[in-house]
MOPAC internal coordinates of N, CA, C and O (Angstrom, degrees):
PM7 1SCF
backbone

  N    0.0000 0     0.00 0     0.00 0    0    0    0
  C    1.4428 1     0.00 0     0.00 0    1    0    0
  C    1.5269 1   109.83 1     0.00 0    2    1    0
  O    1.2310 1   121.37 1   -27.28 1    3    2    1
  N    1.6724 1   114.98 1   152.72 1    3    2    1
  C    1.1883 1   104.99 1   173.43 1    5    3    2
  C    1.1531 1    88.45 1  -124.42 1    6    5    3
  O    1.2310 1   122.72 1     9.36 1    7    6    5
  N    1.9869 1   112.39 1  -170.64 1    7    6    5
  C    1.0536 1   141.94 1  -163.71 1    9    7    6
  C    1.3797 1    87.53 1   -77.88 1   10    9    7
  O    1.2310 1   118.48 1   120.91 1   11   10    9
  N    1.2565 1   120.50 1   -59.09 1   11   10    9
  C    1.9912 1   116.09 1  -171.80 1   13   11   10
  C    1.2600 1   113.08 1   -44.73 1   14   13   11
  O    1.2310 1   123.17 1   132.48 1   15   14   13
  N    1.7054 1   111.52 1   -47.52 1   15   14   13
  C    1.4900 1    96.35 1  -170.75 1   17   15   14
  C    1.2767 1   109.69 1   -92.57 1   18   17   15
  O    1.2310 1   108.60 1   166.02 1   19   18   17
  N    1.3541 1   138.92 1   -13.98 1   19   18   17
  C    1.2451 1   122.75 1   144.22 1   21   19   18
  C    1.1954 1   139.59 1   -59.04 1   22   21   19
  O    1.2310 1   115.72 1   165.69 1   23   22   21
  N    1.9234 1   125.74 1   -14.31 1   23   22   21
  C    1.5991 1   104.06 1   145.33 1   25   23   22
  C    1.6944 1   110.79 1   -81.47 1   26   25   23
  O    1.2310 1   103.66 1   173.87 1   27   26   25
  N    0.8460 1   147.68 1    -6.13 1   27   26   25
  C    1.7896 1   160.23 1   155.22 1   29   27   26
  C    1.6449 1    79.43 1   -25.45 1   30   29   27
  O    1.2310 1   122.04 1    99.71 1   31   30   29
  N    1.8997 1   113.71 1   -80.29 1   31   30   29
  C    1.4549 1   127.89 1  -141.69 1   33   31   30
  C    1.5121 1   112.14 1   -65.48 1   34   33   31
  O    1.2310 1   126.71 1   151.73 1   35   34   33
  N    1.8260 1   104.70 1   -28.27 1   35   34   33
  C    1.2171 1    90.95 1   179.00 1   37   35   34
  C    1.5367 1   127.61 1   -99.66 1   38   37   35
  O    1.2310 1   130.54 1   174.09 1   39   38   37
  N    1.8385 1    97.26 1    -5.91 1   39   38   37
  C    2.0606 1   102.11 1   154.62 1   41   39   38
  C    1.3314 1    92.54 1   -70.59 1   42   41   39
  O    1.2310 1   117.37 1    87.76 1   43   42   41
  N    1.3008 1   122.61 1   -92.24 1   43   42   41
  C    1.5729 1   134.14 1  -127.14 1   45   43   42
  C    2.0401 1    96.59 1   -88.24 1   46   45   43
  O    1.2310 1    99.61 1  -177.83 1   47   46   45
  N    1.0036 1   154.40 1     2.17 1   47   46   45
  C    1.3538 1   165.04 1   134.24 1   49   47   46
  C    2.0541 1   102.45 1   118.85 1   50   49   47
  O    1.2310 1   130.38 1     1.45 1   51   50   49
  N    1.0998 1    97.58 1  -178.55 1   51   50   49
  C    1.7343 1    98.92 1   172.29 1   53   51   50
  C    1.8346 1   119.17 1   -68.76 1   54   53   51
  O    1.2310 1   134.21 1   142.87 1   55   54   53
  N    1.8441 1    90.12 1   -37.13 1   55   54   53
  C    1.6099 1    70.04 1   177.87 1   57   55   54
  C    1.5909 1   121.13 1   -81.66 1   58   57   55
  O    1.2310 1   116.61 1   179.48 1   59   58   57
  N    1.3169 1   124.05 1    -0.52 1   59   58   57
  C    1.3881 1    97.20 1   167.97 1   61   59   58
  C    1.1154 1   108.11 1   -98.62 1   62   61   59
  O    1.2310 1   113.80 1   167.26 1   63   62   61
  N    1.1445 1   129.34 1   -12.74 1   63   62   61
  C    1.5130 1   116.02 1   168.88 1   65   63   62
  C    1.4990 1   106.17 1   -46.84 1   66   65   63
  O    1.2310 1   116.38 1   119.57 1   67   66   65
  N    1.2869 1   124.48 1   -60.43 1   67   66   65
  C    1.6108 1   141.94 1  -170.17 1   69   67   66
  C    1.6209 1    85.81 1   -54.76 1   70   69   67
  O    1.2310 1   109.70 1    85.66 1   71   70   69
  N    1.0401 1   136.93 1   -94.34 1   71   70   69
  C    1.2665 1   131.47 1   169.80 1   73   71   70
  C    2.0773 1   125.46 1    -2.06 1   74   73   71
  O    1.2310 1   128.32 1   120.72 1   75   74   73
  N    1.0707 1   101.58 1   -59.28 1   75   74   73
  C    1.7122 1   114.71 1  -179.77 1   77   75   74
  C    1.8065 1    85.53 1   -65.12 1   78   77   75
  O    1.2310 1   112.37 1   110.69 1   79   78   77
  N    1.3821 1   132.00 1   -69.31 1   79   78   77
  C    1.6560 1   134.02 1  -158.95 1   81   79   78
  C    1.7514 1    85.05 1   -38.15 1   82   81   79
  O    1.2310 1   125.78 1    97.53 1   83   82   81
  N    1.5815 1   106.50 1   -82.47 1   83   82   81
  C    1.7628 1   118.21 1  -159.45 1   85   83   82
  C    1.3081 1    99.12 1   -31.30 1   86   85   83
  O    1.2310 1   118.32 1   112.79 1   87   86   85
  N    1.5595 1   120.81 1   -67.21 1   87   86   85
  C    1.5590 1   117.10 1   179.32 1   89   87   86
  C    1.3403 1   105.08 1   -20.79 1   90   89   87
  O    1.2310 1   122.49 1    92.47 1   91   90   89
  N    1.0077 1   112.83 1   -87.53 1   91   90   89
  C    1.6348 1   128.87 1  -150.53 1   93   91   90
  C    1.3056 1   112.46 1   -42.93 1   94   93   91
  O    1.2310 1   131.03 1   129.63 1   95   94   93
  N    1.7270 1    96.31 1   -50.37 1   95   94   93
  C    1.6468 1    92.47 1  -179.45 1   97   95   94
  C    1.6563 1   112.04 1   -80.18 1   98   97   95
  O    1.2310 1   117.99 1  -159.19 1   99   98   97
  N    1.2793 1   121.44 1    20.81 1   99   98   97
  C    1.2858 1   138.83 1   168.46 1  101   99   98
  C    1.3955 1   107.64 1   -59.56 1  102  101   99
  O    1.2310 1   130.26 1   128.05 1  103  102  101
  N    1.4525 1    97.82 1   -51.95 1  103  102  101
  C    1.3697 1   125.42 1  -159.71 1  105  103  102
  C    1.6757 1   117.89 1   -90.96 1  106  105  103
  O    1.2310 1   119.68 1  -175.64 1  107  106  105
  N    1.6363 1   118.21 1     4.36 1  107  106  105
  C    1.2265 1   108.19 1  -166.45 1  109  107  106
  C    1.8309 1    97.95 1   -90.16 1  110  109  107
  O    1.2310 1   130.18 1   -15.00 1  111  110  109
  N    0.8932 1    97.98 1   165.00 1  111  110  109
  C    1.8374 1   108.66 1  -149.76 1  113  111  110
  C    1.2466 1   105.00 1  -150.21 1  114  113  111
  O    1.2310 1   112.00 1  -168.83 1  115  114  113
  N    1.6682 1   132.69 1    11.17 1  115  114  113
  C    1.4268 1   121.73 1  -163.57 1  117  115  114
  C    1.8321 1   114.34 1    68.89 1  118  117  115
  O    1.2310 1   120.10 1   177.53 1  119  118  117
  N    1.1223 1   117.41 1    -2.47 1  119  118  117
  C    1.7218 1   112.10 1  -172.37 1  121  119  118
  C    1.6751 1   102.19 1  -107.10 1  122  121  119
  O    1.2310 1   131.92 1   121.23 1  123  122  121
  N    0.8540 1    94.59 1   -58.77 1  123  122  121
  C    1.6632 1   113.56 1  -175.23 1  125  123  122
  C    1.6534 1   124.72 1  -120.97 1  126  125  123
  O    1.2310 1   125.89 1  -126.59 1  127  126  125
  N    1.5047 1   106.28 1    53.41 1  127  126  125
  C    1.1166 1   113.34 1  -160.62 1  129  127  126
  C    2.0160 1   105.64 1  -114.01 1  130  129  127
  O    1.2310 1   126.15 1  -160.84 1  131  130  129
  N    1.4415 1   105.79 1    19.16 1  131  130  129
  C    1.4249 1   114.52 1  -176.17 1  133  131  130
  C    1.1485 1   110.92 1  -116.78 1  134  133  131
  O    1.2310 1   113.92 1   -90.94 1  135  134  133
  N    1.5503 1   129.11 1    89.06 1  135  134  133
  C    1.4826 1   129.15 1   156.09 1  137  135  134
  C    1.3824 1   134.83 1   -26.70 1  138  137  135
  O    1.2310 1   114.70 1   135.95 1  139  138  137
  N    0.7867 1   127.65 1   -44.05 1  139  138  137
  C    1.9572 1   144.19 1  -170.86 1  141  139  138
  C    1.5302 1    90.17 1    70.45 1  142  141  139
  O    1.2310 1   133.73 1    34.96 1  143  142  141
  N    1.4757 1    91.05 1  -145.04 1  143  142  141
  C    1.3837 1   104.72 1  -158.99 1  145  143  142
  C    2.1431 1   122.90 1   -75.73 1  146  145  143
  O    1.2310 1   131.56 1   175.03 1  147  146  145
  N    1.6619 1    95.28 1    -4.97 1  147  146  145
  C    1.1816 1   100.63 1  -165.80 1  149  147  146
  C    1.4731 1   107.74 1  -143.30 1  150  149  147
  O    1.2310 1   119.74 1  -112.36 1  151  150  149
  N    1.8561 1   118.10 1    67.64 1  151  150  149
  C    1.2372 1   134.14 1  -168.61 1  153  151  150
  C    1.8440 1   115.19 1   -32.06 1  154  153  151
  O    1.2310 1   126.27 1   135.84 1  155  154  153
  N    1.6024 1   105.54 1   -44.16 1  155  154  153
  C    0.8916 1   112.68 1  -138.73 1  157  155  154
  C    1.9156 1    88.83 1   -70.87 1  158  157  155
  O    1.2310 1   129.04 1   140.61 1  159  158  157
  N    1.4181 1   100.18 1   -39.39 1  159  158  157
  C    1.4683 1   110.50 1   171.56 1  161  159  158
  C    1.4222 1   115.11 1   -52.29 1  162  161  159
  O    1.2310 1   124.14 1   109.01 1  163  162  161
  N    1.2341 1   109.66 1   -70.99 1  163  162  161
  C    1.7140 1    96.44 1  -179.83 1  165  163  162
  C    1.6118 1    97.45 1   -41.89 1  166  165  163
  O    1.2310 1   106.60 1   115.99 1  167  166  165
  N    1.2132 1   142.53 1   -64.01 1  167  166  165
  C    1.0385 1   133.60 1  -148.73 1  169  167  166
  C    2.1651 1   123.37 1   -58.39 1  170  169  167
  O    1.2310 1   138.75 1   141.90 1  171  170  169
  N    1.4788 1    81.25 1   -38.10 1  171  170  169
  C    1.7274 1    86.26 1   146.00 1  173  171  170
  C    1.1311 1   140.99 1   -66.89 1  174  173  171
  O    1.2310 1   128.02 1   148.60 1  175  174  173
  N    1.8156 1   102.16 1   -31.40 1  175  174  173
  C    2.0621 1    90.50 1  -178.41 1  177  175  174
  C    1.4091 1    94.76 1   -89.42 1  178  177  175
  O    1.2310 1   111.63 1   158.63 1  179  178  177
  N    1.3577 1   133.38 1   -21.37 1  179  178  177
  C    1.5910 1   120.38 1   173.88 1  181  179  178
  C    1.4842 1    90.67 1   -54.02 1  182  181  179
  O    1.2310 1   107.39 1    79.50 1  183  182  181
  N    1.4096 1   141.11 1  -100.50 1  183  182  181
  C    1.1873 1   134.93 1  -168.64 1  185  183  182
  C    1.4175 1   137.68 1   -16.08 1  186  185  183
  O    1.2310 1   130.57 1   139.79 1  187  186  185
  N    1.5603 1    97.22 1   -40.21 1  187  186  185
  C    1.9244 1    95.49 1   157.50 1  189  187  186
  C    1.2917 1   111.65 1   -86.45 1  190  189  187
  O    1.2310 1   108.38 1  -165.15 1  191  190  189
  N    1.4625 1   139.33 1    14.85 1  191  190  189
  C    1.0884 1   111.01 1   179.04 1  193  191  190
  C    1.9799 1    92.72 1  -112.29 1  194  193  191
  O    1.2310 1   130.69 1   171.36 1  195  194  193
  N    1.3343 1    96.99 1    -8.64 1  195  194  193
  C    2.0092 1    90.45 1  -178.53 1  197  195  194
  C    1.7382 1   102.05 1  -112.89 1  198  197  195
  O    1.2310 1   126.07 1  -157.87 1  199  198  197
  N    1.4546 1   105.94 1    22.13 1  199  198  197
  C    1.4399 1   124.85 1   171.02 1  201  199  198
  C    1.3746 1    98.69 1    48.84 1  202  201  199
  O    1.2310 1   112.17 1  -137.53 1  203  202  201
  N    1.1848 1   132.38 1    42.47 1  203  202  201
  C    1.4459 1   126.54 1   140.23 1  205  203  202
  C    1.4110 1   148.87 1   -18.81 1  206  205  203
  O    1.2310 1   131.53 1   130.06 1  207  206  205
  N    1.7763 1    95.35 1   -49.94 1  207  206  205
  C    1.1643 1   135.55 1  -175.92 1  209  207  206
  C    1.6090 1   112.68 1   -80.41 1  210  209  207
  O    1.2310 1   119.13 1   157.68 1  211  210  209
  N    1.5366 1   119.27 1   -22.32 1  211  210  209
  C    0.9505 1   133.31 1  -152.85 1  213  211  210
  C    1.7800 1   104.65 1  -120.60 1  214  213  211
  O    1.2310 1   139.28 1    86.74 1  215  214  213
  N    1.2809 1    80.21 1   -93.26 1  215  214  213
  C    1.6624 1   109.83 1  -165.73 1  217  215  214
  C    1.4608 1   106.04 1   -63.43 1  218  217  215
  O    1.2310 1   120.59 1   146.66 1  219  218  217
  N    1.3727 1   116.47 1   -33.34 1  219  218  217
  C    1.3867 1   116.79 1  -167.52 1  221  219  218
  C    1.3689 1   117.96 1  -129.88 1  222  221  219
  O    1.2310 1   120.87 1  -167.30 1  223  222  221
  N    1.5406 1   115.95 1    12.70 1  223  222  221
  C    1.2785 1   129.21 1   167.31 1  225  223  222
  C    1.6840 1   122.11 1   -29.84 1  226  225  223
  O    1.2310 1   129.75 1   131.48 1  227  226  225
  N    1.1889 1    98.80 1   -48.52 1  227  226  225
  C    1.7208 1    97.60 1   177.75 1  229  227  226
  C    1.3990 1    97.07 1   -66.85 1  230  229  227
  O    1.2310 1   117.27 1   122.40 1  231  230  229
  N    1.1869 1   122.80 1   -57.60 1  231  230  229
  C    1.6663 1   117.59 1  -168.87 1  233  231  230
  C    1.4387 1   106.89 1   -30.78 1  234  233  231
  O    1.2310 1   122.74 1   120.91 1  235  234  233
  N    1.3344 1   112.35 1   -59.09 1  235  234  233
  C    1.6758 1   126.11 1  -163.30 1  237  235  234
  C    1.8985 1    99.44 1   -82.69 1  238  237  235
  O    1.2310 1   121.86 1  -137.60 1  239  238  237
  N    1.0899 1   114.05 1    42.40 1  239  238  237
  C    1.6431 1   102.36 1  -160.05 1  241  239  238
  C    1.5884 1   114.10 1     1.60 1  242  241  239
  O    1.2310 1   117.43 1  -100.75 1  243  242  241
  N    1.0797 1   122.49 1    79.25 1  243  242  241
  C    1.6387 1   127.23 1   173.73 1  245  243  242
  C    1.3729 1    79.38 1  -121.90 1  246  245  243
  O    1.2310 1   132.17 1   -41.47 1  247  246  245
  N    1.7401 1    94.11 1   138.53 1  247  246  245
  C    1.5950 1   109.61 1  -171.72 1  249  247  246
  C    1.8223 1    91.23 1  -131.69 1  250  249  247
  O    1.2310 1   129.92 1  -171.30 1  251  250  249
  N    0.9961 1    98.48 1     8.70 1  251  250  249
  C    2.0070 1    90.43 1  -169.32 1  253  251  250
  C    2.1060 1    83.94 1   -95.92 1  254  253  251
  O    1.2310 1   129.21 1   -47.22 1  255  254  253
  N    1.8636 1    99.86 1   132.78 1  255  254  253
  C    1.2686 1   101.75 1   179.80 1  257  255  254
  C    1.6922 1   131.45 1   -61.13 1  258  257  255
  O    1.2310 1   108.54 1   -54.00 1  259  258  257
  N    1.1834 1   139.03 1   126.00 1  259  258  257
  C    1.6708 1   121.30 1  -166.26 1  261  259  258
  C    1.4807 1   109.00 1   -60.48 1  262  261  259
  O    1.2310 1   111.89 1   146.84 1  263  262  261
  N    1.2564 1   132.90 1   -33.16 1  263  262  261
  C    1.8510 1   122.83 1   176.09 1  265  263  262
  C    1.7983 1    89.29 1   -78.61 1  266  265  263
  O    1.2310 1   112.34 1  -157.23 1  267  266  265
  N    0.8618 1   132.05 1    22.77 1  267  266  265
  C    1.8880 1   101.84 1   149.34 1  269  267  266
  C    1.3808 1   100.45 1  -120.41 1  270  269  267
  O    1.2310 1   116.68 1   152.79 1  271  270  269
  N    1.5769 1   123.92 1   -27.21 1  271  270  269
  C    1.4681 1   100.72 1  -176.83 1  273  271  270
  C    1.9262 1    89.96 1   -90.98 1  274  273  271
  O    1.2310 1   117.98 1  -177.05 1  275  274  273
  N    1.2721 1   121.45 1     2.95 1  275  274  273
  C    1.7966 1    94.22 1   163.21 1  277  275  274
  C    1.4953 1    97.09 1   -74.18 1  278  277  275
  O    1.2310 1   112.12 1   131.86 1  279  278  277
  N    1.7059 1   132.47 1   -48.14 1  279  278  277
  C    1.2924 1   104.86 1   177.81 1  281  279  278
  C    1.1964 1   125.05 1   -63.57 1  282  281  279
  O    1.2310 1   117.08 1   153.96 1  283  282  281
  N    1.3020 1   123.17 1   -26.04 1  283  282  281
  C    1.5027 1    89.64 1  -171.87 1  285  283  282
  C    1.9462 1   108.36 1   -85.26 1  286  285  283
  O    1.2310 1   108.93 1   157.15 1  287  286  285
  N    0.8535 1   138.33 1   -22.85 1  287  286  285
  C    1.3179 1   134.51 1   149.94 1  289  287  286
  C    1.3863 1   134.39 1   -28.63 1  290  289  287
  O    1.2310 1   117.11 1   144.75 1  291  290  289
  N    1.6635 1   123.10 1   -35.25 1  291  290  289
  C    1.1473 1   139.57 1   121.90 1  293  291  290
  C    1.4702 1   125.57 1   -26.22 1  294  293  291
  O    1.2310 1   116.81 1   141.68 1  295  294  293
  N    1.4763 1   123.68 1   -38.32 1  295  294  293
  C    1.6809 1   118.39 1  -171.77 1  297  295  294
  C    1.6810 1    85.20 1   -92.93 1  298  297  295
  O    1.2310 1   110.74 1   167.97 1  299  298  297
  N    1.2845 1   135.02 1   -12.03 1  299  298  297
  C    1.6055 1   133.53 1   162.39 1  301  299  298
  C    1.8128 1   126.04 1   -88.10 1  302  301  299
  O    1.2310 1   129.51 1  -156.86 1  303  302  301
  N    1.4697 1    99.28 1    23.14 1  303  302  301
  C    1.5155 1    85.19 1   179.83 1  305  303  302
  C    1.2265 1   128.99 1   -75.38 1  306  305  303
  O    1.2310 1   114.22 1   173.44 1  307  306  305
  N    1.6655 1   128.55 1    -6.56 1  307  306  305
  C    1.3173 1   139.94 1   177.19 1  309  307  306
  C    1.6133 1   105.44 1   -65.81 1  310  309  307
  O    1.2310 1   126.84 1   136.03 1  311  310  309
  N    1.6702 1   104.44 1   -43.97 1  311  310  309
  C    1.3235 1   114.71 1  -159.64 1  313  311  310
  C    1.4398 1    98.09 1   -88.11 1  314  313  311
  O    1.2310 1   121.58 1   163.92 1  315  314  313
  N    1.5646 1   114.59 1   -16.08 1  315  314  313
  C    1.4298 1   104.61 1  -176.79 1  317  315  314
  C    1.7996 1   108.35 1   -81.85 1  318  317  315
  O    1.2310 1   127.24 1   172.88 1  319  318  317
  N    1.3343 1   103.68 1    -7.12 1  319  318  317
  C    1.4172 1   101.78 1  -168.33 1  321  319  318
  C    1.6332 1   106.08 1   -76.96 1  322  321  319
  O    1.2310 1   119.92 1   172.35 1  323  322  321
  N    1.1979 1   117.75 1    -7.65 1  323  322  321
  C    1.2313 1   137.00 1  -136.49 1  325  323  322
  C    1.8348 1   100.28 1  -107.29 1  326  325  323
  O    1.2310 1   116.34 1   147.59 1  327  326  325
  N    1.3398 1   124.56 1   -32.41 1  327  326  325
  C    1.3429 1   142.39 1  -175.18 1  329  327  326
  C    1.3429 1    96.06 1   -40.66 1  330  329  327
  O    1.2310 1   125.91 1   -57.93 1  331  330  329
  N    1.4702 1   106.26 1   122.07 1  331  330  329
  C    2.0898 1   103.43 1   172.66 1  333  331  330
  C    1.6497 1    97.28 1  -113.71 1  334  333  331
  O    1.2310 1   111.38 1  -146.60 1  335  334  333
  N    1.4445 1   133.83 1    33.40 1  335  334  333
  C    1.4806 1   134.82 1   173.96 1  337  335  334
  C    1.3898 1   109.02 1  -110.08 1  338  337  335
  O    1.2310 1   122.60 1    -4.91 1  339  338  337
  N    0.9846 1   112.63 1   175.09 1  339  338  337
  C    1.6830 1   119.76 1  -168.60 1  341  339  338
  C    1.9684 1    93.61 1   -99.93 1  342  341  339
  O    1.2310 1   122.84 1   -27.17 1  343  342  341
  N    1.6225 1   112.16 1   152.83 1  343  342  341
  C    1.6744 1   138.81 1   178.98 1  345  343  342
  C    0.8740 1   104.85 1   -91.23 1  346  345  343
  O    1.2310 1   117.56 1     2.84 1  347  346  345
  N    1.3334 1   122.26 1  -177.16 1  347  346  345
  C    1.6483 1   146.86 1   137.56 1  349  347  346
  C    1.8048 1    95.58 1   -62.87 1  350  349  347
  O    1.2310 1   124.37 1   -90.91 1  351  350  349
  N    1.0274 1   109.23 1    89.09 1  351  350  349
  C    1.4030 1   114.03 1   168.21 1  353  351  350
  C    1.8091 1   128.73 1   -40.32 1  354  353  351
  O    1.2310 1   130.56 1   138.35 1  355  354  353
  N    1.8592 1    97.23 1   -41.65 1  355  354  353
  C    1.2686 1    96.54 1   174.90 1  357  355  354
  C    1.7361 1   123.25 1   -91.39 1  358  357  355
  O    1.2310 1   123.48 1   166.78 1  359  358  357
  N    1.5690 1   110.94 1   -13.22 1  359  358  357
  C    1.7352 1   121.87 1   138.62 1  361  359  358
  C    1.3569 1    91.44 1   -32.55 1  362  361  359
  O    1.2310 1   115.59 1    70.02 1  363  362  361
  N    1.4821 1   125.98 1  -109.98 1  363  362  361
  C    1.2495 1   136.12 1  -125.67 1  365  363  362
  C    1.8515 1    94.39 1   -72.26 1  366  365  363
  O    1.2310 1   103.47 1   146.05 1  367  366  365
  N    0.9978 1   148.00 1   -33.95 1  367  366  365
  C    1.4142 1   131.40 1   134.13 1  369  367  366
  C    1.4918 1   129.73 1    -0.24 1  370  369  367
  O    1.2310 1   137.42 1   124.83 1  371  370  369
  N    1.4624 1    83.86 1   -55.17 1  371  370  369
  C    1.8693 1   106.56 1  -153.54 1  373  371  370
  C    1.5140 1    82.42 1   -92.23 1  374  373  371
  O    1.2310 1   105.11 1   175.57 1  375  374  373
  N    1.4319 1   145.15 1    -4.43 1  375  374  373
  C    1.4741 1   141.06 1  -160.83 1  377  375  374
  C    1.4018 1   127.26 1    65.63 1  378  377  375
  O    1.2310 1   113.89 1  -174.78 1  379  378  377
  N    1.3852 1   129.18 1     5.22 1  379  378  377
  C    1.0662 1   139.32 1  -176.11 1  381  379  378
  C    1.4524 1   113.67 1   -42.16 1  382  381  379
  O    1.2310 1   129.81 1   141.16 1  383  382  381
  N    0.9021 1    98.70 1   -38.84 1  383  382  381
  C    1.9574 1   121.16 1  -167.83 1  385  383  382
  C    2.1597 1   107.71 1   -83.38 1  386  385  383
  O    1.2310 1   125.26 1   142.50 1  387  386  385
  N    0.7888 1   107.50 1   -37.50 1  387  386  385
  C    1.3869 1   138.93 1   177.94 1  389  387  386
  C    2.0146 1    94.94 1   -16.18 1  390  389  387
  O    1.2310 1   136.58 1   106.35 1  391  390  389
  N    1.4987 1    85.50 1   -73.65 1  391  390  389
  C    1.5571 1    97.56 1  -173.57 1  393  391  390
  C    1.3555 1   120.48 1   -60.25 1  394  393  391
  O    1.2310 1   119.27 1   158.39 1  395  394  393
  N    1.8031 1   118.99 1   -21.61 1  395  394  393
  C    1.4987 1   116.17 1  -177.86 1  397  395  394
  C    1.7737 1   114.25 1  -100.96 1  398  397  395
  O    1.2310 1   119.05 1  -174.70 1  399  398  397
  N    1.5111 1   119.43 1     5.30 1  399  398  397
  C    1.2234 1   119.51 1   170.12 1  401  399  398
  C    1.5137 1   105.09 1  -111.73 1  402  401  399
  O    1.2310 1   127.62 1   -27.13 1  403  402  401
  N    1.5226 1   102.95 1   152.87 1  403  402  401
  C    1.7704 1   127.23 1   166.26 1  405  403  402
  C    0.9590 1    99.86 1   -33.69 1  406  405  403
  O    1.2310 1   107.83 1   -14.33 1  407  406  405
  N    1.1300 1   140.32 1   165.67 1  407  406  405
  C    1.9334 1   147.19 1   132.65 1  409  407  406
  C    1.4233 1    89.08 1   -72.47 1  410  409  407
  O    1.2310 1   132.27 1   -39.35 1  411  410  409
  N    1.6901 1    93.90 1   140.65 1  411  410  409
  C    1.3937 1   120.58 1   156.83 1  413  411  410
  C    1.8601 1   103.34 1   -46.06 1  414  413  411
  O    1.2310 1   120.09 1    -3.13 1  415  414  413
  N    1.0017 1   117.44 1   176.87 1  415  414  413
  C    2.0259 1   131.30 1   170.60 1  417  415  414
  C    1.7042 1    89.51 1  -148.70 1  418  417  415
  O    1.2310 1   120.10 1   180.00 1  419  418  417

């Protein structure tokens, strides 16, 4: 466990956390199949980038709404800058990712 997905567990609860992981690894495909050091993270930006979070929330029974975990992902943009695992490449292309990291200075 990390620190991220344990504040995740105590907004949005354990089962959607458990919920967002299965997604993701739903989704590994040989492209984006390397977490780094903080699974639970890759396992969220894979999910916003195959709209998990969104579009297909019922599919994945994730019941936590996507504008509160986009805000609270927002109060993590330092830590989001921080991810050493591989995205949805064509998300972060497409800008998906844009709104939950720092700006460069």
């Amino acid at each position: 466990m990390t620190a991220f997905r344990d504040d995740f567990v105590v907004r949005f609860g354990e089962t959607n956390a458990l919920h967002i992981e299965w997604a993701a690894d739903s989704h590994k495909n040989g492209v984006h199949d390397k977490p780094g050091s903080d699974p639970f993270r890759w396992a969220i930006l894979i999910c916003i980038g195959w709209q998990c979070l969104e579009k297909f929330a019922e599919y994945h029974e994730i019941t936590c709404a996507w504008e509160d975990v986009r805000d609270w992902l927002k109060t993590h943009k330092d830590h989001n800058n921080a991810h050493d695992g591989d995205v949805d490449y064509l998300a972060a292309f497409a800008g998906l990712y844009n709104e939950f990291v720092k700006d460069s200075e």
